[in-house]
C-alpha positions, -999 to 999 in steps of 0.1 A, spaced: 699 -36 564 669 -11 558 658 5 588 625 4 599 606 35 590 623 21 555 607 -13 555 575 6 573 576 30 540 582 3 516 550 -18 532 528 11 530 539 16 496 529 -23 488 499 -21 505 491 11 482 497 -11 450 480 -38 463 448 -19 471 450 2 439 449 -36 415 422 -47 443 403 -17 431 407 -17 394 402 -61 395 367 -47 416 362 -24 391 366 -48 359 346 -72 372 320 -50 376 324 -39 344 326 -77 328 291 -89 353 277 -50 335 290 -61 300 276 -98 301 243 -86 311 237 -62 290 246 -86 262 217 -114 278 194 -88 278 198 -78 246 198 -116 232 165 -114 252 154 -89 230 169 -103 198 151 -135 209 113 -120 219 115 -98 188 122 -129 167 93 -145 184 70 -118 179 80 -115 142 73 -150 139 40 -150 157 27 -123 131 37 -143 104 17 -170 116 -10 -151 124 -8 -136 83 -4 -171 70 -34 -186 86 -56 -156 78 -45 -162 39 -52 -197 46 -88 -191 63 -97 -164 34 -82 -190 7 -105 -216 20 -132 -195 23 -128 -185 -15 -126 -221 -20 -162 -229 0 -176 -200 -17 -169 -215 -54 -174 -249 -43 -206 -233 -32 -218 -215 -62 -207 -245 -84 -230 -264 -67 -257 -242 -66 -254 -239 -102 -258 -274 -107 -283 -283 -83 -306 -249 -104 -298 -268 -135 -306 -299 -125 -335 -283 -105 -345 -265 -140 -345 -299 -156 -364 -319 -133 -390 -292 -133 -391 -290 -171 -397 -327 -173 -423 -326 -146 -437 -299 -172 -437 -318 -200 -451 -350 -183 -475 -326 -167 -486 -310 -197 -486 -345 -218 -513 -356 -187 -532 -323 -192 -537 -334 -225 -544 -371 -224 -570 -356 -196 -587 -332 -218 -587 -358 -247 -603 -381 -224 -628 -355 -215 -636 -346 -250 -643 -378 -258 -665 -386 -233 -685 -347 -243 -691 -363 -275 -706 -396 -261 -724 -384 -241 -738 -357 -265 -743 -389 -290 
C-alpha cells in the first residue's frame, strides 16, 4: 500500500497535469476562435474589395457606354442636319427657280400690258 502523504503527493501531482492540459486546451482554443476570425475578417475584406473592384468597373463600363451613345446621337445628329440643310438647300433652290420663273412671267405680263397701253 502507498501511504497517504504518497497518494496525497501523487493527487496533487495529477491535479497539476490536469490543470496544466486545462490551460494549454484554454489556450488553443483561444488561439483556434483568434485564427478563424481573423480568417472571416479577412474573407470580409477579400469579399468588399471584390465588390468595390466590381462596382468601379461598372461605373467605367456605363460611362463608355453613355460617351459611346452620346458619339452615336452626335453623328446621328449631324447626319441629319446635313440632310435636312440639303434638302433645306434644295427646297429653297426650287422655290427660287419657281420664284424667279413667276418674276418673269410677271414682268412679261407687265411689259405687255406697257405696250398696249402705250398703243
Amino acid at each position: 500500500r502507498v501511504p497517504s502523504s504518497a497518494k496525497e503527493e501523487n493527487l496533487a501531482f495529477r491535479e497539476k497535469i490536469r490543470k496544466k492540459m486545462q490551460q494549454q486546451i484554454k489556450r488553443t482554443y483561444k488561439e483556434d476562435k483568434k485564427a478563424e476570425k481573423e480568417k472571416i475578417k479577412k474573407q470580409e475584406e477579400e469579399q468588399y474589395y471584390r465588390e468595390e473592384e466590381l462596382r468601379e468597373m461598372g461605373e467605367k463600363m456605363r460611362a463608355k457606354e453613355r460617351e459611346r451613345r452620346r458619339l452615336e446621337r452626335s453623328r446621328s445628329r449631324s447626319r441629319s442636319r446635313s440632310r435636312h440643310r440639303s434638302r433645306d438647300r434644295k427646297r429653297s433652290r426650287s422655290r427660287d427657280r419657281r420664284r424667279r420663273s413667276k418674276d418673269r412671267s410677271r414682268d412679261r405680263s407687265r411689259e405687255r400690258n406697257s405696250k398696249k397701253s402705250r398703243d
